[in-house]
C-alpha positions in Angstrom: 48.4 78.5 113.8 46.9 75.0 112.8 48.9 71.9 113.0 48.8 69.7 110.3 50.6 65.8 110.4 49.7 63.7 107.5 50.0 60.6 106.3 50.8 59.7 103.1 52.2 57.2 100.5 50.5 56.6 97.3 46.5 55.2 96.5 45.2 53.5 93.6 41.2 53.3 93.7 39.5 51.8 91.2 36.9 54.6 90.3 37.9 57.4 92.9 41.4 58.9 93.4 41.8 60.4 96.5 44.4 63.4 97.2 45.8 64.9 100.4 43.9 65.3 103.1 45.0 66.6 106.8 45.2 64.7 110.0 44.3 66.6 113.9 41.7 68.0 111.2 41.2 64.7 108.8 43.6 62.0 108.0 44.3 60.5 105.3 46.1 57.5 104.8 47.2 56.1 101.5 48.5 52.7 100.5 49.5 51.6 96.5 48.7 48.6 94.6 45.7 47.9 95.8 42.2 48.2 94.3 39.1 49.8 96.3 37.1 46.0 96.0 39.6 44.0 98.0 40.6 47.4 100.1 37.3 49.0 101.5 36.2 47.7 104.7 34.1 49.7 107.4 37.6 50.5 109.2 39.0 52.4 106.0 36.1 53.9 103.7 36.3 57.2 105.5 39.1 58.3 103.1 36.5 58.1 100.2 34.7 60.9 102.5 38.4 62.6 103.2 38.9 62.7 99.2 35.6 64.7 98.8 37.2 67.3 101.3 40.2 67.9 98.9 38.2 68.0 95.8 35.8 70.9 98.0 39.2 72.7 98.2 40.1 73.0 94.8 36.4 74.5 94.1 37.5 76.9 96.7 40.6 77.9 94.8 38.8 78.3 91.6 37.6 82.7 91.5 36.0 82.5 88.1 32.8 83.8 87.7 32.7 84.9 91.4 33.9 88.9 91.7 34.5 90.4 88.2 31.4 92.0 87.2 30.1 93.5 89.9 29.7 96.6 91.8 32.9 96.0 94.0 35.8 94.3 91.7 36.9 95.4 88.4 39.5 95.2 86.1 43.3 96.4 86.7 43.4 97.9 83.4 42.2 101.3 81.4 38.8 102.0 82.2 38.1 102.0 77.9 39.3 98.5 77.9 37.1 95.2 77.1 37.0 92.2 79.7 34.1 90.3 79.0 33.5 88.8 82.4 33.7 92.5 83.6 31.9 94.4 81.3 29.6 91.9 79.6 30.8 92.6 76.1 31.6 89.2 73.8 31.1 87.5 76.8 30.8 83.8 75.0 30.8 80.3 75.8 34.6 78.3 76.9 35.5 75.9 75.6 36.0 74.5 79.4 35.2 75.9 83.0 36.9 75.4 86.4 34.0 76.4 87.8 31.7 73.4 86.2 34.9 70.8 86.1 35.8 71.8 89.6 31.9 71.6 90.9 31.5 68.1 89.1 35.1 66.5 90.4 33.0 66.9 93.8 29.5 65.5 93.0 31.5 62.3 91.1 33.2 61.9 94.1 30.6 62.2 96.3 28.4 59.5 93.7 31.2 57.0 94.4 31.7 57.4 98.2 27.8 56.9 98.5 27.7 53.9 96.3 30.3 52.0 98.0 29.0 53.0 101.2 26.0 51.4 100.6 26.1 48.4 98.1 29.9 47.4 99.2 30.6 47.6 102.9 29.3 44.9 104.9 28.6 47.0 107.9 28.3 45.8 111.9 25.8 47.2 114.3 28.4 48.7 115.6 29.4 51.2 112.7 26.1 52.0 111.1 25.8 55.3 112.7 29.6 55.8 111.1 27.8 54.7 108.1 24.8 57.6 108.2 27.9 59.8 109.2 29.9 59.4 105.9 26.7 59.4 104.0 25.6 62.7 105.5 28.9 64.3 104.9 29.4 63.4 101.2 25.5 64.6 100.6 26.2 67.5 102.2 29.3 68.2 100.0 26.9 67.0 96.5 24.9 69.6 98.1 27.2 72.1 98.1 28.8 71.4 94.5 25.4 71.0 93.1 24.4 74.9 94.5 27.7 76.6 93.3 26.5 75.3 89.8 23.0 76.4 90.1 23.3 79.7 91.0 26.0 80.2 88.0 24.2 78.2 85.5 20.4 77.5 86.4 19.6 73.9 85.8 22.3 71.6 85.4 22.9 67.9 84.8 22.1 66.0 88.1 23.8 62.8 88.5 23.6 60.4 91.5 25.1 57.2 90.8 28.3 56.1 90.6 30.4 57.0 87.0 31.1 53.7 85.6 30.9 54.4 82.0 31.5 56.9 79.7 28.2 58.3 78.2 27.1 60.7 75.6 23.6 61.6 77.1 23.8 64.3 79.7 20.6 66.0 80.1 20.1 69.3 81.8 17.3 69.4 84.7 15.4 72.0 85.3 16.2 75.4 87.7 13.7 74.4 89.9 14.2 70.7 90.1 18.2 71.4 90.7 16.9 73.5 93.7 14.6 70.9 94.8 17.1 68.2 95.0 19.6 70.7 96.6 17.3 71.2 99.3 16.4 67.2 99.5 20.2 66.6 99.7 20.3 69.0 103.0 17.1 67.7 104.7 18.1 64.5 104.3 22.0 65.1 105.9 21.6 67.0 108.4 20.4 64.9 111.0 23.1 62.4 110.8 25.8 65.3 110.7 27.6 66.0 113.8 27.3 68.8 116.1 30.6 69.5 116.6 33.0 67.3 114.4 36.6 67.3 114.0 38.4 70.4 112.4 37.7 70.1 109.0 34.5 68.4 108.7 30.9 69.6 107.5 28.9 70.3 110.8 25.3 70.2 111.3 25.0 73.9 111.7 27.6 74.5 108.3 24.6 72.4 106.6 22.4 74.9 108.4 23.9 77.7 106.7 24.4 76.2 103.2 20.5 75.1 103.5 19.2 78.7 104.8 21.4 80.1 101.8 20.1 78.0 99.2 16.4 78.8 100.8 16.8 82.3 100.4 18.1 82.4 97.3 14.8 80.4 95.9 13.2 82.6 97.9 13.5 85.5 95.1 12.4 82.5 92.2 9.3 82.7 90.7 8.9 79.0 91.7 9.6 80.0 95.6 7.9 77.9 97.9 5.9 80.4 100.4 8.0 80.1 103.2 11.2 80.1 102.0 11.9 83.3 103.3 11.0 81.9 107.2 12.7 78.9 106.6 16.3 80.8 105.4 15.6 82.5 108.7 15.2 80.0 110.8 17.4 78.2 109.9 20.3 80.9 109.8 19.4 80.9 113.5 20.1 77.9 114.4 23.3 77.8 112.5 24.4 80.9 114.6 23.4 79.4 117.9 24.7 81.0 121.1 27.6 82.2 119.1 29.0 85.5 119.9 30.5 86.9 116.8 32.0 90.0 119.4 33.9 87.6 121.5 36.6 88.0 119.1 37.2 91.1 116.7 37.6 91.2 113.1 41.3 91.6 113.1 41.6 88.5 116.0 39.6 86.6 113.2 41.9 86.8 110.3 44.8 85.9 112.7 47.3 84.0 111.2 47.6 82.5 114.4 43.7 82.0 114.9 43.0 80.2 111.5 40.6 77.4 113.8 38.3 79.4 115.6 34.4 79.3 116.8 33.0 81.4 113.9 34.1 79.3 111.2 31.7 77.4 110.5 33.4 75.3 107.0 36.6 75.6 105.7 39.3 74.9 103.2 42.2 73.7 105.0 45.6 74.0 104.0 49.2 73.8 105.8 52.9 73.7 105.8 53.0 70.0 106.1 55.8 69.2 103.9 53.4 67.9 101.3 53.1 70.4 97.9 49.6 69.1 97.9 48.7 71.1 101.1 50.6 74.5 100.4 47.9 74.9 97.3 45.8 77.9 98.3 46.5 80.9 96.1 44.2 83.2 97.5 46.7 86.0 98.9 47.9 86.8 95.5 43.9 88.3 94.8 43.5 91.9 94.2 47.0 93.0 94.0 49.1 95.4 91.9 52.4 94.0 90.6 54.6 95.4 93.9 57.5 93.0 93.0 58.0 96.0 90.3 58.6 98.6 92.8 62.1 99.6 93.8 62.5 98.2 97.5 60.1 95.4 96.7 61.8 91.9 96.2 60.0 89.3 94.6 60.2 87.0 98.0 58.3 90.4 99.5 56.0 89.7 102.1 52.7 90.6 99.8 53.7 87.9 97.0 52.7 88.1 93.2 49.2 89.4 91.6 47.3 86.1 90.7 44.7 88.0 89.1 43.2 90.5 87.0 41.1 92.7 89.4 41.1 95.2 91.8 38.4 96.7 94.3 36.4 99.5 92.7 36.5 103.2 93.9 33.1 102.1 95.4 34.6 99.9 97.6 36.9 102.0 99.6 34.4 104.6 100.3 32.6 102.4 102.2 34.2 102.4 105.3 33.5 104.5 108.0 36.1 105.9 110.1 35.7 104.1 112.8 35.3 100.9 111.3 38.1 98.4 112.4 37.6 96.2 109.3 39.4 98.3 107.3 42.5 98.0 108.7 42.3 94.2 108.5 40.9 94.4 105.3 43.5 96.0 102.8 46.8 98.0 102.6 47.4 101.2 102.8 50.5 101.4 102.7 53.2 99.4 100.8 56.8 98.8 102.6 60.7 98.4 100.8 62.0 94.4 102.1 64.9 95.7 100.0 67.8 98.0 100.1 69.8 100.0 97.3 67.3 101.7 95.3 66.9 105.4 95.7 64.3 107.7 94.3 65.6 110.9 93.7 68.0 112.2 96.5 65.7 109.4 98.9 67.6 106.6 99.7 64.9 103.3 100.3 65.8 101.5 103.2 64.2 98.0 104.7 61.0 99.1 106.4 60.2 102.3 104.6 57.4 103.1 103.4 57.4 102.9 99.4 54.0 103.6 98.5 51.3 105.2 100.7 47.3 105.5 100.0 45.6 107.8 102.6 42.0 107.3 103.1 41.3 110.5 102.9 42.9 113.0 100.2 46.0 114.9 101.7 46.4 118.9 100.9 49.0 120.2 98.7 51.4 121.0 101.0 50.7 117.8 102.7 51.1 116.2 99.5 54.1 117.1 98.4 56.0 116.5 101.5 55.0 112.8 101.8 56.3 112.4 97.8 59.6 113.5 99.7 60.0 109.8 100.8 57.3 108.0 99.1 54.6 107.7 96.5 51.1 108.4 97.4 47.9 108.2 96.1 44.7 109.9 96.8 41.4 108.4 97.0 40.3 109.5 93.9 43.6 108.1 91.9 42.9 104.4 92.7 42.6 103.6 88.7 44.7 102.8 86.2 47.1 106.2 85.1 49.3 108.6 85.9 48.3 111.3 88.1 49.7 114.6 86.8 53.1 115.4 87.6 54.1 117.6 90.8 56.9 119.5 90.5 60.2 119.8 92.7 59.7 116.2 94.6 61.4 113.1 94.5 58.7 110.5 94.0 57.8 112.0 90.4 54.8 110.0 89.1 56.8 108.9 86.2 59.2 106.7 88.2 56.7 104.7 89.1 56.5 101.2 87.3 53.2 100.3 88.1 50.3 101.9 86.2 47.4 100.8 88.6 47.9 101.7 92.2 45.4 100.7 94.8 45.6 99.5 98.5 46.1 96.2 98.0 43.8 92.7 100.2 45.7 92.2 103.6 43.3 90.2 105.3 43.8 87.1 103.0 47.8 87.7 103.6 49.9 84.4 103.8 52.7 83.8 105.6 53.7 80.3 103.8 53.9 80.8 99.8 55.8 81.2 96.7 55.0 84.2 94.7 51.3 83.5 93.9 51.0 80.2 94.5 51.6 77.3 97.7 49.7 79.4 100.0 49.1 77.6 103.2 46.2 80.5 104.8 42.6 78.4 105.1 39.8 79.7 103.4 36.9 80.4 104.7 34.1 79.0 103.3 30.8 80.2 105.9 31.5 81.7 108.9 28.9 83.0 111.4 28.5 86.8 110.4 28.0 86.0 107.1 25.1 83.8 109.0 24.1 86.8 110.4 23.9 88.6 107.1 21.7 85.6 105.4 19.1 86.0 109.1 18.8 89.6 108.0 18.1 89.3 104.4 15.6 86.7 105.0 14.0 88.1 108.0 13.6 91.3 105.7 12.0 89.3 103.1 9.6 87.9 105.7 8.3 91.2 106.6 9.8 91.2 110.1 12.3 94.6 109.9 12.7 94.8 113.6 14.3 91.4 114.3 16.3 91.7 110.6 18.1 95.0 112.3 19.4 92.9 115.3 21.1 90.6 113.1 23.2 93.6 110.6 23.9 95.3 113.3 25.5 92.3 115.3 27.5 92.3 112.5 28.3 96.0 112.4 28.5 96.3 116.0 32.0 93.7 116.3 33.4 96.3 113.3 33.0 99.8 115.1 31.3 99.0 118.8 27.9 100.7 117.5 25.0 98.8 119.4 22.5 100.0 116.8 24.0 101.9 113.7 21.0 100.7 111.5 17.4 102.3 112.3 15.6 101.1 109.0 17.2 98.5 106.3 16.5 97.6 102.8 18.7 95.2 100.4 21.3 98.1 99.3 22.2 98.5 102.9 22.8 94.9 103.6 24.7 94.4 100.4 27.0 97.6 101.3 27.2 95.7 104.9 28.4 92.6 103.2 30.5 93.9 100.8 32.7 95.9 104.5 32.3 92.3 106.0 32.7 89.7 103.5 34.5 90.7 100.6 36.7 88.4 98.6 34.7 85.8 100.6 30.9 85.5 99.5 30.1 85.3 95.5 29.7 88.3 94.6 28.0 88.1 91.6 25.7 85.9 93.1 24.8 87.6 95.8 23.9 90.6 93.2 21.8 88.1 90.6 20.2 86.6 94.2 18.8 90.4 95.3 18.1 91.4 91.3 21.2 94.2 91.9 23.3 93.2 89.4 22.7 94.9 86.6 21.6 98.0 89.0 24.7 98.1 90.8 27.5 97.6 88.3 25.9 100.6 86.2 26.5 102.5 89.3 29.8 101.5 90.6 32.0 99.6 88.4 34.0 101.8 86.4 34.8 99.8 83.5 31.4 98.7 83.1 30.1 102.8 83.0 32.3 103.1 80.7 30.8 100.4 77.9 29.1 98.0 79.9 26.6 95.7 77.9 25.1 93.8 80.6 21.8 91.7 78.9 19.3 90.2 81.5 18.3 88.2 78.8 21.4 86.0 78.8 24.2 87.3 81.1 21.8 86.7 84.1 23.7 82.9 83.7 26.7 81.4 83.0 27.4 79.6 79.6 27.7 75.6 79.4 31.2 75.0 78.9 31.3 73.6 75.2 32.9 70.5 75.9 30.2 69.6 77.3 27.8 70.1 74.4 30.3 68.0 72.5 30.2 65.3 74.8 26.5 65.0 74.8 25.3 67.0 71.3 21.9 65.1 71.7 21.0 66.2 75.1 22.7 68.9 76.7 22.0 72.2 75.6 22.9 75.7 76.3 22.0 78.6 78.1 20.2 81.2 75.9 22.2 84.0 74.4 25.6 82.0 73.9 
């Protein structure tokens, strides 16, 4: 488990407000009444860098836009029933985003940690390589902010200076010139970012990853640059290094115990530090069914509270293979009582029973009916919203249950510091090195080299079920069935889809919801909308994407 000892009392910066950060990993100190031109000095301008770390997180802790939609989330409710980020239909423009506010906190923060690193510090010999360091790190982070935009809502407004007025003119860039800069931004941080860094900071081969990413995903543009396909590759390569990814198995991984470990390569740290600040993460509470309804199930239970409105598709679960140990890590199959007095039937739950149970593969009738003895259960095939039909002479009757969707629940984002669905203190990952792996294969693919993309998935495939070579030929459906075993609730989804030209392909075949009356447009769903506050603020100069 991490340690985390931080500093803190209260800061007032002129034009950047900085939030919690963590110490062993990044330290934050914080002192009140005193304004960032008579406080920065080469000994303490690092926290404007520390601040752009907390803003990263909340991006982190933002899902919108990311899984519903797609071929392997949809919605918790009836399958006839409208969600317009799932299904497309009267999918219009908000009035504001956490996705673009979030995004934007981290580029403004990034402007002003730049700006006062250069035009306000008068710097010695002696710390200009500290200098390049917080430069590179807050570019890096821009970077970063700057490509979670572009791949939701093409072009965007890029802004590099300092915010020092309030203005009215915000003018969208181009696709391609938000790519270029991206790409600019990269180039020009990674050689001043460090190899190996404290816990918590962007490294050199993070930068890697983000940069091979953001290559490969021009790489499918009609203004792709020739080699972008090599280049992702290459450098995915030298973000994986002489890294193992089966020194440790998937399950070791998602440790509690092992949050800080050699595959992550970026994180979002957060910790039971005593500060509410730090126990912010909320992801454990994704892609749940409401247990705290079941009887036996407190509301302190040891899953927490849904946080959302989704749930992995029947597609989902039939992707794993029997023998591949990411399953196990990867979701619930069975749900257990924390909480005694409740009986269903003649069955008396006691603490440690098994309350509901979801076999992975369907149970006979005889089977069937003596597990709903002692517990519900529900077979592959029942992992929707409804009742399945009543089976007579058993205990757990169908109709006693509370819950109307039923689905093995995520386990491996399972915290073990939180209220309900919120104050989570599990980090997120944010790249880690098989998704590196993942990014080699797709790009080495799209470079025409098949061999060498096979070593790379089945790396990957090989830590999950000890087969050297499972894969013999690969195309992009193969890869985005690999990454959806290996990465999901982790990767952007819907990104990943729009990046391979799936989307629309794939949720016709697999999300339920969307069979059912999906009305998925290339024309305009293919991008987000621009938040309307942002055409307000700007009604000169910012426009919108087309369709909304």
């Amino acid at each position: 488990m991490k340690i985390f000892n931080i500093k803190q009392v209260a800061v007032l910066l002129t034009c950047s407000v900085l939030i919690g950060g963590c110490d062993n990993y990044i330290e934050e100190d914080i002192y009140s009444g005193i304004t960032s031109e008579n406080f920065l000095s080469e000994d303490n301008v690092d926290q404007l860098v520390i601040g752009l770390y907390d803003a990263t997180r909340d991006v982190y802790k933002n899902y919108g836009y990311k899984f519903a939609g797609t071929d392997i989330f949809t919605s918790k409710s009836e399958v006839f029933s409208f969600s317009s980020e799932n299904d497309y239909n009267s999918f219009n423009a908000p009035q504001s985003n956490g996705v673009w506010s979030s995004n934007y906190g981290v580029i403004s923060k990034a402007n002003t940690a730049i700006n006062r690193y250069e035009t306000q510090i008068d710097w010695s010999d002696a710390n200009l390589e500290n200098k390049a360091y917080g430069i590179a790190q807050a570019r890096a982070l821009r970077a970063l902010a700057y490509f979670n935009l572009a791949v939701q809502y093409g072009g965007v407004a890029l802004e590099l200076d300092e915010p020092q007025s309030i203005r009215t003119d915000y003018t969208r860039s181009s696709e391609e010139e938000t790519y270029a800069l991206i790409i600019s931004e990269l180039e020009g941080a990674i050689p001043a970012l460090k190899d190996a860094p404290e816990t918590g900071r962007f490294s050199k081969r993070a930068a890697q990853h983000l940069l091979a990413e953001v290559y490969l995903t021009r790489a499918y543009k009609s203004y792709a640059g020739g080699n972008d396909f090599q280049m992702a590759a290459d450098l995915a390569i030298q973000a994986i290094g002489s890294y193992d990814i089966r020194s440790q198995s998937f399950a070791e991984l998602f440790d509690y115990d092992n949050q800080v470990n050699s595959e992550i390569l970026f994180a979002a740290h957060w910790g039971d530090t005593g500060f509410a600040e730090d126990r912010g993460n909320n992801k454990h509470s994704l892609f749940m069914s409401g247990v705290e309804s079941l009887p036996g199930v407190s509301r302190s239970n040891l899953y927490g509270k849904t946080g959302d409105g989704l749930m992995m598709t029947p597609y989902f679960y039939s992707l794993f293979a029997d023998n591949d140990s990411r399953e196990n890590v990867t979701m619930h199959r069975a749900i257990i009582a924390d909480e005694a007095g409740f009986a269903i039937g003649s069955d008396e739950i006691a603490i440690g029973d098994t309350v509901v149970y979801f076999p992975k593969h369907a149970l006979s009738e005889a089977e069937l009916k003596d597990k709903l003895e002692r517990y519900w259960v529900y077979q592959p095939d029942q992992y929707l919203y409804g009742r399945p039909e009543t089976i007579a002479g058993v205990n757990y009757q169908f109709t006693a249950n509370p819950i109307l969707t039923n689905f093995p629940m995520m386990k491996k984002f399972d915290d073990e510091i939180f209220q309900e669905e919120n104050n989570g203190a599990r980090d997120t990952y944010i790249f880690r090195v098989a998704e590196t792996h993942l990014i080699a294969a797709e790009a080495i693919l799209g470079a025409g080299n098949t061999t060498q993309a096979l070593v790379h998935i089945n790396r990957v495939r090989e830590r999950a079920t000890g087969v050297a070579d499972h894969y013999t030929s690969l195309d992009l459906d193969t890869i985005l069935e690999e990454r959806a075993l290996e990465l999901a609730g982790e990767e952007n989804r819907w990104a990943t889809l729009k990046r391979m030209g799936k989307l629309e392909a794939r949720v016709g075949l697999y999300n339920p919801h969307y069979i059912d009356h999906g009305a998925f447009d290339a024309a305009k769903h293919i991008l987000r909308p621009i938040p309307l506050i942002e055409l307000e603020i700007s009604p000169s100069t910012m426009t919108q994407n087309s369709g909304y």
